[in-house]
N, C-alpha and C positions, 0 to 999 in steps of 0.2 A: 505951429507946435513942433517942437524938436521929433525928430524922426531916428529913432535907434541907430547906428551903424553900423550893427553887425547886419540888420534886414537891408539899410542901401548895400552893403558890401555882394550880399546874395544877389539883390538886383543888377547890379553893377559887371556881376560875374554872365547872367544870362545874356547881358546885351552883349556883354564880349564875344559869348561863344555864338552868335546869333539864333539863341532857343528863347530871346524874350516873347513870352504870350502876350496877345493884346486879342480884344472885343471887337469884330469887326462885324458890320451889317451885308446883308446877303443885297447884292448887285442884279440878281433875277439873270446870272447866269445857266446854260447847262446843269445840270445836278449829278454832277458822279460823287458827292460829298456828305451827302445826307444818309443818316438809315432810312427814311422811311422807305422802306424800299419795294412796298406795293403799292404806296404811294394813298396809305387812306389818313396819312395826316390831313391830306388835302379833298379829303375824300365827298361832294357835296352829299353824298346819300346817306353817309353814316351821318354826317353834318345835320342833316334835316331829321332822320331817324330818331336822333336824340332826344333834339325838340321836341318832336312829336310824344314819344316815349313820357318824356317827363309831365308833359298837358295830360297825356291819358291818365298818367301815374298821380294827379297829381301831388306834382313837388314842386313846390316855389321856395325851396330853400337854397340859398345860394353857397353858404359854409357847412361845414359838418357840426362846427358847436363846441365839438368837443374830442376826445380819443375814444378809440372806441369802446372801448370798457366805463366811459362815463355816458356820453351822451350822444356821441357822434355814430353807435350801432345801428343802424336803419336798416326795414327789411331787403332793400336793396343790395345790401353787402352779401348777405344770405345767396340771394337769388343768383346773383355772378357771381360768389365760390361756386356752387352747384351747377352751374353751366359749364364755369371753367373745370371743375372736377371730371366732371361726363365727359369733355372735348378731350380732354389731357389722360384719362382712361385710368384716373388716381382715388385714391380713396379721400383723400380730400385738397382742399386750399384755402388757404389763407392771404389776402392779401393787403400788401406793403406799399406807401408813398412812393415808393422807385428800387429800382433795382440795388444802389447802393444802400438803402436802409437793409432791403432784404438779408444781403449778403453781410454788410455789416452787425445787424443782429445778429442773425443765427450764428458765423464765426465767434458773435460774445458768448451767444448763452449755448450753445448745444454741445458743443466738447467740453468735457468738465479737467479739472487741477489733474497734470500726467498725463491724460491721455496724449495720442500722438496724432499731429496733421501731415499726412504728405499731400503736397500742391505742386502742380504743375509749375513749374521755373517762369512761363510766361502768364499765370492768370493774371486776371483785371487788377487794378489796384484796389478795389472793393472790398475783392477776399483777400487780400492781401493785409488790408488794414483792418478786415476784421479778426484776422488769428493772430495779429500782433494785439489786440484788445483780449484776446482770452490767455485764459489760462494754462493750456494746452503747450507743448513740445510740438514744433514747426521744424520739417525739412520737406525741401524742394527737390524734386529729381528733375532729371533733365529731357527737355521740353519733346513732348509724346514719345519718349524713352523705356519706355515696358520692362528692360534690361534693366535701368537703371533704378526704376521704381521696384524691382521684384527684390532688387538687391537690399533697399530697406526695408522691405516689407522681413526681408529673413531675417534681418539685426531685430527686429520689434516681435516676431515669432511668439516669443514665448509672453511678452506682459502680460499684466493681468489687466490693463488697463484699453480700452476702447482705442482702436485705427480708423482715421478716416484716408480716404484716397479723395481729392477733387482737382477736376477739370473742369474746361470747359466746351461745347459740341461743337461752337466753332468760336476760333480765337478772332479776337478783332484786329489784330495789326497784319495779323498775316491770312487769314481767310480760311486755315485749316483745322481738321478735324482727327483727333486722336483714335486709336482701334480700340471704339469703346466695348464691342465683343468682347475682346482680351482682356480689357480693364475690369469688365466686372466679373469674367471667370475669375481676375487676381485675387480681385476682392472678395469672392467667394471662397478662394481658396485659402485665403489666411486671415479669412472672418474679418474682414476689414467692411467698412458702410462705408460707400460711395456718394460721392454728391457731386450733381453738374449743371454747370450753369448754361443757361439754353438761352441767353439773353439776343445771340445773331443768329438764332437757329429758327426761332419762332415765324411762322410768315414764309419760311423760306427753305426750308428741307421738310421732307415727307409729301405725298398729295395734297393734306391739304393745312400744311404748312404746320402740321403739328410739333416739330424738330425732329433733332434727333435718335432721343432717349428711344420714343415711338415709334418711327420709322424702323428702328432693327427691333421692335418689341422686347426693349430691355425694363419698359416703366416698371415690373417687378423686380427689377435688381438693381432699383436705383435708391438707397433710403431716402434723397430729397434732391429736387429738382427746380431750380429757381432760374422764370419767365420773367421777361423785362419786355414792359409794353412802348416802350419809346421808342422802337426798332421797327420792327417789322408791322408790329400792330396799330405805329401811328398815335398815337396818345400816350400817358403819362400813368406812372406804376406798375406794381410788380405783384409776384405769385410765387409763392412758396408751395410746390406739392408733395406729398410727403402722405402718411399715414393720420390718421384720426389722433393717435397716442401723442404724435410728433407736434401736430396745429393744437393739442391741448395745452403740450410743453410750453409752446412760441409764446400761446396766448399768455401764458403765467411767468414767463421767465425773459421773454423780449425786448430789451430794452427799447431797442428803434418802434418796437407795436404798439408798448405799454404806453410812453411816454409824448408821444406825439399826437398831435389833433388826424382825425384820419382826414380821409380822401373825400372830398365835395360831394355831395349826391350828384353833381353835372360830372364829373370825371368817373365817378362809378356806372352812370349810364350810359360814356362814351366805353370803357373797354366790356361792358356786355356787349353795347351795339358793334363794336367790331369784331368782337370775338363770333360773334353770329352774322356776319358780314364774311368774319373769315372762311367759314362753314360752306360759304356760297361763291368760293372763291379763287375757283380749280384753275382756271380759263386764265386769270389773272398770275395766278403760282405759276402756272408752264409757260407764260410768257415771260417772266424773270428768269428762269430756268435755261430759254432758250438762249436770252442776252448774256448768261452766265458762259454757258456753251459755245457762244459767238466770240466773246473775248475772248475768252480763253485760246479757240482755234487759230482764231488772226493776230493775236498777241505774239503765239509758239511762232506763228513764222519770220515776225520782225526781230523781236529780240530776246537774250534769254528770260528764261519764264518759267515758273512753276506753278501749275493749272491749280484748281481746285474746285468741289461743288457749292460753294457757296457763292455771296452775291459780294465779298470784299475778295477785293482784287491788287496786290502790292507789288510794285515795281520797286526796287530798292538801287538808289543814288544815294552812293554816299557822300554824306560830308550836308552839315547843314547850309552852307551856303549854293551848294553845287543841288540838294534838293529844292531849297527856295526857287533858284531861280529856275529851274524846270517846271514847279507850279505856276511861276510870273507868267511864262511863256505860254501854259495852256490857259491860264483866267486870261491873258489880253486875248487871247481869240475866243472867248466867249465860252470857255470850259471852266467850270466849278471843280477843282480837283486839287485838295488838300496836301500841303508835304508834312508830312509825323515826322519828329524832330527828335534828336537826343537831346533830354534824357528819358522823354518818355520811350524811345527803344532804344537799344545800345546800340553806343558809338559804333559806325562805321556801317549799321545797319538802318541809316535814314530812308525813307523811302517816300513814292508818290502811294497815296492810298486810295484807292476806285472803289467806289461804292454804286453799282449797279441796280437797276429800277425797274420795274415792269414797265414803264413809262418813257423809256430810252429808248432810243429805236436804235436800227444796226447805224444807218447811215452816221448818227454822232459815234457810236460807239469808234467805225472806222478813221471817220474826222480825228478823231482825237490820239489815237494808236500812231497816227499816219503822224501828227503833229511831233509826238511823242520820239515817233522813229526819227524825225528829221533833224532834232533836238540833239538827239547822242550822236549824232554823227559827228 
């Protein structure tokens, strides 16, 4: 069948610049590459918990049926908002098939015609494409720029129309986190409603991995806050938390909620069992914490570096081919360690991406630093 050529010409152009994607299967190297990064994807306790959970419960349903406003509502879903609400210290949740439904709904339905979005320069492409789907006026300041951000907020001052500010607690390319203090005094000060996506933060900032929002006790200054359980939590979907008014909107105006078959009663009992897994799961957060704090130290003395409290850790090599082969070089010695390519970051901003584990011990951690250092030489 004839094949467009304006789509070979696109392909043609990625292989050029060597940013062609391709599907590769996991080798059962090292893992600095993966999020799960307290590591309960693989987790046998939540694994059997579940089972068991669903025999007590029983559910011998394997699909949901339906969305869940038709058929797919089970008491189930009830029961994990209501935990996750408690753990997350919110007035309620809602939740979504994955992170990107989340963010892509609510960027459709929640700003309405004129109102204004300012976004972070580096969010996900999630929220990115979901404010390109609304209705809404989009500008970007520059990336955890306070300055820069304060400076639209005074251009929009006076509308009549609703401000949003969104970030997010920790960025995925780069491992860092914005002065979300300041952020929401901004937002309070020129009546703006705040939203942040805590999708690398879950698992993995606060005691006992509640993120960030929590951690500085801002959940009252956040009007919504969207969790992504593919990360940190090890399984699959997402969590909108916000107010009772806000999950009432979702339900009635969400495209991504309304229209979609929900979540399996087996994946709705895997992120309660984790989410009460996570609860229990101090000992396992300070040992990620401490791998974080170990790279970081032995990192600053090889080469330059900028630290950070999160579990994503980026060394930037530029040039996609000068990044490739600095991954080649740690996967043949048995290192899992991704190069992020332009154009998913900008040119000349390629890097090696380190995704650190509870499960890592130092000695790889320094294996692969050492590899690493010996590389740039």
């Amino acid at each position: 069948m004839k094949f467009p050529k304006s789509l070979t010409k696109k392909l043609d152009t990625r292989k050029e610049n060597n940013s062609l994607r391709t599907l590769t299967v996991s080798q059962n190297l090292i893992d600095f590459a993966s999020n799960d990064y307290l590591g309960f994807s693989k987790n046998e306790c939540i694994f059997d918990k579940v089972h068991q959970f669903l025999l007590e419960n029983k559910i011998k349903q394997n699909g949901a049926t339906g969305s869940r406003l038709l058929t797919g509502n089970h008491l189930l879903f009830h029961e994990t908002e209501s935990f996750i609400s408690k753990f997350h210290e919110s007035e309620s949740a809602l939740l979504f098939n994955s992170g990107y439904d989340a963010n892509v709904g609510f960027f459709n339905a929640v700003p309405q015609r004129n109102d204004i979005i300012l976004y972070d320069e580096l969010c996900h492409a999630s929220i990115r494409d979901g404010i390109q789907l609304s209705l809404a006026k989009s500008f970007k300041f520059q990336h955890n720029n306070l300055a820069d951000l304060e400076t639209l907020l005074l251009k929009f001052k006076f509308t009549d129309n609703q401000v949003y500010i969104v970030t997010e607690s920790v960025f995925s390319m780069d491992g860092d986190s914005p002065d979300l203090v300041s952020l929401s005094q901004l937002a309070e000060k020129y009546n703006a409603l705040l939203v942040v996506d805590e999708a690398h933060a879950l698992g993995v900032l606060g005691e006992k991995g509640e993120g960030l929002v929590q951690k500085l006790k801002l959940q009252d200054k956040v009007f919504a806050r969207i969790m992504t359980f593919g990360k940190g939590l090890g399984c699959h979907g997402s969590v909108i938390l916000a107010s009772s008014q806000l999950r009432e909107y979702l339900i009635n105006f969400c495209r991504s909620f309304i229209y979609t078959t929900a979540l399996s009663p087996h994946s709705v009992a895997t992120i309660l069992v984790s989410y009460q897994e996570l609860k229990l799961s101090y000992d396992t957060i300070q040992k990620l914490k401490e791998n974080s704090n170990y790279f970081d130290e032995y990192c600053s003395d090889i080469i330059d570096y900028q630290s950070n409290d999160s579990s994503i850790k980026s060394i930037v090599i530029s040039g996609n081919n000068s990044v490739k082969a600095a991954a080649h070089t740690l996967q043949n010695h048995g290192f899992d360690v991704k190069p992020i390519l332009s154009p998913t970051v900008q040119e000349g901003h390629e890097r090696l991406r380190f995704c650190l584990h509870s499960y890592n011990s130092k000695k790889e951690i320094k294996e692969v630093l050492e590899l690493l250092k010996n590389f740039n030489k």
